[in-house]
C-alpha positions in Angstrom: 0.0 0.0 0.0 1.5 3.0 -1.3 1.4 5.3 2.0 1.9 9.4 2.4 5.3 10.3 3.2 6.0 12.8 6.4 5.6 16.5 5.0 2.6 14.8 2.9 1.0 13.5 6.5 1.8 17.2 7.6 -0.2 18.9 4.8 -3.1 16.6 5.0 -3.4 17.5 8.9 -3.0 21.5 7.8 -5.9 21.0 5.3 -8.2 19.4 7.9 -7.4 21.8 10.5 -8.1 24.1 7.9 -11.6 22.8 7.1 -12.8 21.9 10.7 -12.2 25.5 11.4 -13.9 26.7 8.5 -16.8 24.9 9.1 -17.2 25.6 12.6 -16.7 29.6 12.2 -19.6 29.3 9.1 -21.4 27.9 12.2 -20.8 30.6 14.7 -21.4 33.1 12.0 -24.3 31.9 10.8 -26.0 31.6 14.6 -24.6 35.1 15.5 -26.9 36.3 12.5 -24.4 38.1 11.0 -24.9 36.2 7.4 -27.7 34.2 6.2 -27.5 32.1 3.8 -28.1 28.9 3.3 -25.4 26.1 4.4 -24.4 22.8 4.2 -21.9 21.0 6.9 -19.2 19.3 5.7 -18.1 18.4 9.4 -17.0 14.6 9.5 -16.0 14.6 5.7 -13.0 16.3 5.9 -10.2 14.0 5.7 -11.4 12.9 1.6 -11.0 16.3 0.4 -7.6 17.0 2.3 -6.3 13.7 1.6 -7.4 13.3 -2.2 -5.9 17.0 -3.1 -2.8 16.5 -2.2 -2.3 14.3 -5.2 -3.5 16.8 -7.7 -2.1 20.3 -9.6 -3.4 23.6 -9.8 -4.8 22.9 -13.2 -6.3 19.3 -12.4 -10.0 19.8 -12.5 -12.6 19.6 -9.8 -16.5 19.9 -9.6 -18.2 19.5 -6.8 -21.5 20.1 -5.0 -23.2 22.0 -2.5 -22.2 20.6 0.6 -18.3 21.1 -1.4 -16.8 24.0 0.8 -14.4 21.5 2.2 -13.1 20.1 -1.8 -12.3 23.9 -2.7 -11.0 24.7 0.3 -8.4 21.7 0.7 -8.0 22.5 -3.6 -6.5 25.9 -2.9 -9.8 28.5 -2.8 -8.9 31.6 -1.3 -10.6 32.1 2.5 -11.4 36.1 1.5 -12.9 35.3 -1.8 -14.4 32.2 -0.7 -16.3 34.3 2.3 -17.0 37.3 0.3 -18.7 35.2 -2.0 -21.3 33.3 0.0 -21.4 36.6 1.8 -23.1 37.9 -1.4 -20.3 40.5 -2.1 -18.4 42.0 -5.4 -14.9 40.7 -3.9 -16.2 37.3 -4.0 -15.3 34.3 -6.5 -18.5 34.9 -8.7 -18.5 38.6 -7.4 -21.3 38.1 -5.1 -23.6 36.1 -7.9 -23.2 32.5 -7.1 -23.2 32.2 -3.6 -22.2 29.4 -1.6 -23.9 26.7 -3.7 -22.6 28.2 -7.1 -18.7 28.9 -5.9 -16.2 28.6 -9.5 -12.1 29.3 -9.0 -10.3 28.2 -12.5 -7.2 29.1 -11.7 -7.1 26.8 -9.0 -9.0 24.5 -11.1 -12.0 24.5 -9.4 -14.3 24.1 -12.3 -17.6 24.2 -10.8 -20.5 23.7 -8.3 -23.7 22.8 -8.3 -26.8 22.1 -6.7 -28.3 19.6 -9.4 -27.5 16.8 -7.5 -25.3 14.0 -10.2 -24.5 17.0 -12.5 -20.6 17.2 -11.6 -20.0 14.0 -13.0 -20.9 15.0 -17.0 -19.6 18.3 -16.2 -16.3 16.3 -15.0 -16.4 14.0 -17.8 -16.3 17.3 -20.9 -13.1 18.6 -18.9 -11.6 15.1 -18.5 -12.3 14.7 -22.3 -11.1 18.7 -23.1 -7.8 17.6 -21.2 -7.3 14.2 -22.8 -7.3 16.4 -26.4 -5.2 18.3 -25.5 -2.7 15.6 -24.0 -1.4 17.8 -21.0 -1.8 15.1 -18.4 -5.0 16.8 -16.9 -6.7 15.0 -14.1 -10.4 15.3 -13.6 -12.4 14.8 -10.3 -16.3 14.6 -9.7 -17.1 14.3 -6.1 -20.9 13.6 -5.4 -22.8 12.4 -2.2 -24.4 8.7 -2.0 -27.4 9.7 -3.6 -26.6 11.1 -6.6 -25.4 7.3 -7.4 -29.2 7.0 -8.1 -29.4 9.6 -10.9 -29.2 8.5 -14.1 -26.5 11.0 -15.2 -24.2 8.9 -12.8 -25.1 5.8 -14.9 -24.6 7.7 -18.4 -20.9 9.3 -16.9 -19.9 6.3 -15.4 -20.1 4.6 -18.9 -19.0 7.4 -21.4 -15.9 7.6 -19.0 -15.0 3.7 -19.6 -15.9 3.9 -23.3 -13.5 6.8 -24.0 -10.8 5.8 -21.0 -11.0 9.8 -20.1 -8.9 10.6 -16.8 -11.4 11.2 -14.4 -12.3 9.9 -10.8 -15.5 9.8 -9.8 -15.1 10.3 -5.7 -18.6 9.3 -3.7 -18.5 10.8 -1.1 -20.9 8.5 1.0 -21.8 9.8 4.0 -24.8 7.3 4.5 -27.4 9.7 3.9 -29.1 10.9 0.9 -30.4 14.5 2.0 -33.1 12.8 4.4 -33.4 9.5 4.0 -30.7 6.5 4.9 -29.0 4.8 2.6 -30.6 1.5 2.7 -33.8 2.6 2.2 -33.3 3.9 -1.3 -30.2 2.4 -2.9 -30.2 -1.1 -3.6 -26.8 -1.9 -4.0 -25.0 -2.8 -0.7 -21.6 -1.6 -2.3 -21.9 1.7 -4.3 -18.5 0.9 -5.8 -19.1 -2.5 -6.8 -21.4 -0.1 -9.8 -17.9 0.3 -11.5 -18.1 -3.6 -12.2 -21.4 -2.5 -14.8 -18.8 -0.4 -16.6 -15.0 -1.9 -16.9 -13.7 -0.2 -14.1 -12.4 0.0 -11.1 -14.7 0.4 -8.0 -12.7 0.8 -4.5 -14.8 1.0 -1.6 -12.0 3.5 1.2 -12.1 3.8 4.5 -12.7 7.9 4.1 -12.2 8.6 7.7 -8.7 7.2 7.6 -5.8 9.3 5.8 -3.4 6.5 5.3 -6.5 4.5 3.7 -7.7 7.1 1.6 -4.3 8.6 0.4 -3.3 5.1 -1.1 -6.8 4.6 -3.3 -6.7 7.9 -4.4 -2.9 7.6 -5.3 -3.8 4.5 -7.3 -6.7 6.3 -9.2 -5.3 9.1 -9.9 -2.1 8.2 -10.8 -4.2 5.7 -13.7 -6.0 8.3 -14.8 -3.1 10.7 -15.3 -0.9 7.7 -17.2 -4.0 7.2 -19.5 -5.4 4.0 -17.8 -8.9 5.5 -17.8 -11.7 6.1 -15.0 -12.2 4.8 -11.4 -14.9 4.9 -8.8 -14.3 5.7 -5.0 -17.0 4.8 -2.8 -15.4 6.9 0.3 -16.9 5.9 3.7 -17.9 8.2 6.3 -20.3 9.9 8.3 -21.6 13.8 8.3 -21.9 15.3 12.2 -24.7 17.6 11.1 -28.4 17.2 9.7 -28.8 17.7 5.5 -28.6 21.5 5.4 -28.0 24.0 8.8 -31.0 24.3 10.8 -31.8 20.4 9.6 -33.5 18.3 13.6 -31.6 15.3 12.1 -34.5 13.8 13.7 -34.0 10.8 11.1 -30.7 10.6 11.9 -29.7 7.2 14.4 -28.8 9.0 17.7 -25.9 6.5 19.1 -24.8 6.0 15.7 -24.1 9.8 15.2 -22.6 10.0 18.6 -20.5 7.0 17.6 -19.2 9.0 14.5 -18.5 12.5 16.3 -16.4 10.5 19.4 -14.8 8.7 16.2 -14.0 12.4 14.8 -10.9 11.5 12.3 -9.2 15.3 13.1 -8.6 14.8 16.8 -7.5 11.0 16.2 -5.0 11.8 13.5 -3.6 14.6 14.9 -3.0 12.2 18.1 -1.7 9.8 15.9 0.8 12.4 14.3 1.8 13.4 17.3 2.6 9.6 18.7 4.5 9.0 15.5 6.6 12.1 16.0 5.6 13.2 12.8 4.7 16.5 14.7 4.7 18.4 18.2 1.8 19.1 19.9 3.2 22.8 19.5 3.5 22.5 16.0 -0.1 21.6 15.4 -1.3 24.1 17.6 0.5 26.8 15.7 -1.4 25.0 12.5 -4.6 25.8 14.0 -4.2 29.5 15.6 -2.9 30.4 12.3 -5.9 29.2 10.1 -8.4 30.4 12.9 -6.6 34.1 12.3 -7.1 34.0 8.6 -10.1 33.1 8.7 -10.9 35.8 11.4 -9.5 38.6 8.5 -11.5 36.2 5.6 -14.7 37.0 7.4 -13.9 40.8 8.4 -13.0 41.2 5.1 -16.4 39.9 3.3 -18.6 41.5 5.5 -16.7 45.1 4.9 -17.1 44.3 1.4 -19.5 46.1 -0.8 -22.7 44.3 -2.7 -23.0 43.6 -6.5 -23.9 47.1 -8.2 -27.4 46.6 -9.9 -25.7 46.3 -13.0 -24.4 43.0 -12.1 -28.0 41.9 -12.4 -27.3 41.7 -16.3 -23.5 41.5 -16.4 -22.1 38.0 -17.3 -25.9 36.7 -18.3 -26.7 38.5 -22.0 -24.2 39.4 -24.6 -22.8 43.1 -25.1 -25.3 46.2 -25.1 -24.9 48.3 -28.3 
């Protein structure tokens, strides 16, 4: 099993801690009232996003979904324009316009996001096909939730992907549940990897809590994608902390299985684990975590003293040029 040297153990730990905090300030903020909007918890998911990035370049492709804060972040998203933008303001990604269900940063390669729920993974597939034209060794990514394995446009991906061998990985993110409903209850398959059988390619089921676990898979698939060797599914286990959207009762949610998950939180067990390997001082990782909690003190200062869209942007990027 290929495993994650030191400094790459490191820099998986700085983009959890990086995430974790994110998500609990868009928490605090949200609650103090001074933003609404509407929000999605990633808390629980983060060691896929900080694990799987690693692996890629600035100009590998990503499109994600809603609840996708965590893969832009951990690809390289700005804090300030990331909060300015689901703050509704001109400094943000999409200048105020997209909001934090519709976030874009090319540069970074962070393609797109979306709120149809199985739409990454065409979306995915026309940049995986752009890049395999051009022949620059372009990786593309589609992460998606456990549900969106149900859509047909999973189906229809999943087999134009094999056909043309494009380098793409689809990442399911499966977090057990489907907005509200469990996953048993409306996904037949026990294994949503063992799909990838249907269509000549790989399916790995990954331990997603587990960095060493998740490193290795993703390694493998990306590395085939990027050498030409096609497609692969990851069926990435693990569990969200929080209801479907912020403000969710998660009545529907098993109560001692979700406390099971959050005293099984992967961030405080792998930076325990660093530390007992000597990868890392407790010091060290503390210094980690003040500094993202700072930056992310100036990211949110910064959006809220920015100024809204002028009504002008209500046309601006949507019809061609006024004569």
């Amino acid at each position: 099993m290929m495993q994650p040297d030191a400094k790459t153990q490191l820099e998986i730990y700085r983009r959890m801690s990086l995430l974790v905090t994110n998500d609990e300030r868009s928490r605090q903020v949200i609650k103090a009232g001074r933003l609404v909007m509407p929000y999605y918890s990633y808390r629980g998911q983060e060691v896929i996003p900080a694990t799987l990035m690693t692996l890629l370049n600035d100009d590998d492709y990503l499109c994600t979904i809603y609840r996708g804060i965590h893969d832009m972040l951990a690809k390289g998203m700005p804090l300030k324009k990331l909060w300015a933008e689901i703050a509704g303001r001109v400094d943000g990604t999409c200048k105020g316009k997209g909001g934090p269900m519709h976030l874009t940063y090319p540069s970074r390669g962070i393609m797109v996001t979306t709120g149809i729920v199985g739409s990454t993974m065409p979306i995915a597939n026309g940049l995986a096909w752009g890049a395999q034209l051009e022949g620059k060794g372009q990786v593309s990514i589609a992460t998606f939730g456990d549900g969106a394995s149900n859509i047909g446009a999973f189906h229809e991906s999943l087999n134009m992907a094999a056909v043309w061998k494009l380098p793409v990985v689809f990442v399911c993110q499966n977090n057990l549940y489907g907005e509200h409903t469990r996953y048993e209850r409306s996904t037949s398959a026990a294994r949503i990897a063992d799909r990838g059988i249907a269509y000549d390619m790989p399916g790995v089921r990954v331990d997603g809590n587990d960095p060493f676990a998740m490193y290795a898979a993703a390694k493998e698939a990306v590395d085939r994608a990027r050498r030409g060797g096609g497609p692969t599914l990851l069926e990435c286990m693990t569990y969200r902390f929080h209801g479907h959207v912020f403000g969710d009762a998660d009545a529907y949610m098993d109560k001692a299985e979700k406390q099971a998950a959050i005293q099984a939180d992967p961030f405080p067990r792998y930076r325990a684990d660093l530390i007992a390997r000597n990868i890392a001082t407790e010091a060290e990782l503390d210094a980690i975590d003040a500094k993202f909690a700072a930056e992310i003190d100036e990211a949110v200062e910064f959006a809220l003293k920015s100024p809204f869209p002028e009504q002008n942007e209500l046309i601006t990027d949507v019809y061609g040029e006024l004569a």
